[in-house]
Structure formats: C-alpha cells, structure tokens
C-alpha positions, 0 to 999 in steps of 0.5 A: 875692050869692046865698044858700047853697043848704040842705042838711036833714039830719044830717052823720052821714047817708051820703047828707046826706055825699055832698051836703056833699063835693059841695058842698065840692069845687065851692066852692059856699056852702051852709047845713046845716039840722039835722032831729032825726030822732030826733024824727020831723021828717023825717015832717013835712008840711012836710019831706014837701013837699021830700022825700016819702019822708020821708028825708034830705037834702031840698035847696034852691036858691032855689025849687027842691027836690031829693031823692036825694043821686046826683041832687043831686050831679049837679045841683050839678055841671052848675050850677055847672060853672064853679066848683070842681073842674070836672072833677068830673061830667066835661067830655064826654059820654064822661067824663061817661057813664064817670062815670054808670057807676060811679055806677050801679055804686056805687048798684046795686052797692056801696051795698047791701052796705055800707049794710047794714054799716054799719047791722049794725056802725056804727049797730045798737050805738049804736041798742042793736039786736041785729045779725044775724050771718047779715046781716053774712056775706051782705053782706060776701060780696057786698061782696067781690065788688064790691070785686074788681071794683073792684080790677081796674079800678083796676089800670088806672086811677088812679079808677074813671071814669079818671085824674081824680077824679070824683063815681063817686069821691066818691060811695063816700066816706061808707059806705067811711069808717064801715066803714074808721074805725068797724068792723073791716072795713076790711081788705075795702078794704086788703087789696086793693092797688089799692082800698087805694092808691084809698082812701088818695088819695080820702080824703085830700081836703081836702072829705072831711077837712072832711066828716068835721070837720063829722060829729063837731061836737055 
C-alpha cells in the first residue's frame, strides 16, 4: 500500500482547493495536514523547506515536495495518469498544449481580477478589513472582460480546452464558487449564457461537491 500524498493547508484556500478537486477527480489517496496561519505556522522553518514563500499548499508525495497548486496539479496528472478521470490533463500533445493555454489564461488572466474580488468581497469583512471600493471596480471591470472572452469560446465549445472536462476547467473552480456563493457578483457569470451554462456543469461534479463539504467542516 502506498501512503497518501499530503496536502498542507486549509480547504478554505483557493490554491489548497484547486489541489484537493484535482486529487478527488484522479482518485488519488490524500491526507490534509491543517496549517494554523493565523498563527504564522506557514513562516515556519520547517514549513519554509517545502514551501519557500511561505504560502499554501505545501505538498508531498513520498520524498518529493511541491509548491504552486497549477504545478501540483500537473504533477498529480502525469503520475497518476492511469488512474481517475484520465483524460483530465489531456491524452495528446495537442489536447495537453489546448489544456496548458487555458491554464495560462486563468493563471494570467482570470486569477488576478478574481482573486482580488474574492479577498475585497469574501475575506476583507471577515478579516474586519475595510474594502476599497476603487479595487472592487477596476477588478471587476477587468474580470468583465475576460469572462467575455470566455463566453465567446464557450459558444464553440462544451469547456474551455474542448469538449471534455479538463484541469483549465477546474482550475477556475475555487475563485468562481466564492464569488458565485458568498458575494453579490455572481451575475458576472450568469448573465453571460455560456459561461453560465459552463458554470452550472463544472460545479456540479461530484469532486467539487466533495471540495466544498470538506471547506465548511470546523
């Protein structure tokens, strides 16, 4: 029997997210190892040896260490690419390289705006931090703009690299769900046929539904 592979970090993360839904989906056996950030366990020395800016997640597998979720994710792909969904990461280099560019988008172009929305309208009132609204318009603006990019691709196609399910897909998944679920944004997604149909249909997964079980347990 192999072990699970470790996963450090909150559920609650976006990037810890994104590795979980990948892990889920491929079948793999994984542990979650909890980091109290809140009490600076992140800065650690012995946490800055897997991760070394200090960031979640931080994984392992036997006596390898990983950091970047995106890179995580395409590791968890090509080594178990027998296992799970095996189409995920793609099963040719064109399909893979369709998949890698809309990675690329979502990391340069989507992640961005919507990370900065989701820490405005999401995590600043929790955290009793004042929001700036001058933040809030620029990024949603720019947010705009990528999702019309996106709307017109998805009139092509089911997902974003094709007619399959891939990782582009569900690396869009944890920032989409706070701002369709805990802000008042969401209609920058619905009101946009396609990538509201694209929405309703990478959400519904069953590794998403799992994800989102394991971020509202204490």
């Amino acid at each position: 029997m192999t072990s699970p592979v470790k996963v450090y970090g909150p559920p609650m993360s976006t990037a810890v997210s994104r590795v979980l839904a990948c892990l889920i989906e491929k079948d793999v056996d994984f542990q979650v190892i909890p980091v109290n950030m809140s009490k600076g366990e992140h800065k650690k020395p012995e946490f800055l040896k897997m991760q070394p800016f200090g960031q979640v997640p931080a994984f392992q597998d036997d006596k390898i260490s990983l950091f970047e979720s995106r890179a995580i994710c395409r590791y968890i792909c090509e080594k178990y690419a027998d296992k799970g969904n095996r189409g995920l990461y793609g099963t040719s280099p064109l399909a893979k390289a369709s998949i890698d560019q809309w990675l690329e988008a979502e990391a340069q172009s989507f992640n961005p705006p919507s990370s900065a929305l989701v820490f405005q309208l999401a995590f600043a009132p929790r955290m009793k931090l004042k929001q700036d609204p001058g933040v809030i318009k620029q990024n949603e603006e720019k947010l705009a703009k990528v999702l019309d990019v996106y709307e017109e691709r998805l009139g092509d196609s089911q997902f974003l690299a094709g007619d399959e399910f891939s990782l582009a897909d569900l690396s869009h998944l944890p920032n989409s769900n706070y701002l369709l679920s805990v802000t008042d944004r969401g209609a920058l997604f619905t009101s946009r046929k396609n990538v509201g149909r694209w929405w309703d249909e990478i959400s519904s997964r069953d590794s998403w539904k799992k994800v989102v079980e394991m971020q509202k347990s204490p």
